[in-house]
C-alpha positions in Angstrom: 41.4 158.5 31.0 38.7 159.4 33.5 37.5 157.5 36.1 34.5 158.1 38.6 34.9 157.8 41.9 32.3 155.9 43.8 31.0 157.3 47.3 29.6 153.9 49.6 26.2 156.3 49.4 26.5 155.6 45.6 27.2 152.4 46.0 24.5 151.3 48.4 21.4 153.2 46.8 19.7 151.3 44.5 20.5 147.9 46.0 17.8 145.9 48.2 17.8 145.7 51.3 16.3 142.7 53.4 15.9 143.2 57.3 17.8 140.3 59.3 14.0 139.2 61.0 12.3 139.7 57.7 9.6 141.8 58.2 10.1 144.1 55.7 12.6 144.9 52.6 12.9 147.1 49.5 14.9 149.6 47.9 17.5 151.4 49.5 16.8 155.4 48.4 19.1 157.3 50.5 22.0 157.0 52.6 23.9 158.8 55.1 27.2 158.4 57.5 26.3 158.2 60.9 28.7 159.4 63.4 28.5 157.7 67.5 27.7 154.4 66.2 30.4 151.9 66.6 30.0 148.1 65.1 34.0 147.3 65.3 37.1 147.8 63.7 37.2 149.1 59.9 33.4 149.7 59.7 31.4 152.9 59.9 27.5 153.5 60.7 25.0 153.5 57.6 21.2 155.7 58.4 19.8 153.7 55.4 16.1 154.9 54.2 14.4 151.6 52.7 11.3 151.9 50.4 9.1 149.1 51.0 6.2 149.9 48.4 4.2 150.8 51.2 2.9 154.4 52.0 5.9 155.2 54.6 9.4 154.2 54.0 11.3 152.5 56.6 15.0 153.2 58.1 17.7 151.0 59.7 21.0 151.5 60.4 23.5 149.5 59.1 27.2 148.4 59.6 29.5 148.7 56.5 33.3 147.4 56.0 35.8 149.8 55.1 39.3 148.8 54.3 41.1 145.5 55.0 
């Protein structure tokens, strides 16, 4: 049996994203670990690129939960 291992980039493109003030959301197109960024305990640092159907994309960084 094979199975397919998921990356959190696989997981997260694809999915909408809606900024926490609301001024803008979309599609997240790309992802990428950020290292130097810490949120807490059993997270790491998302530099998430958001396309907002506008003619520049936008970016955000955002916190992700790993483990228990």
């Amino acid at each position: 049996m094979a199975t397919k291992l998921y990356t959190i980039e696989d997981l997260l493109i694809g999915k909408t994203y809606r900024s926490r003030t609301r001024h803008f959301e979309g599609e997240i197109v790309s992802a990428e670990k950020r290292d130097g960024i810490w949120y807490g305990d059993n997270t790491e640092a998302y530099l998430i690129e958001i396309n907002n159907r506008t003619l520049r994309n936008k970016y955000a960084t955002i916190a992700v939960r790993i483990g228990e």
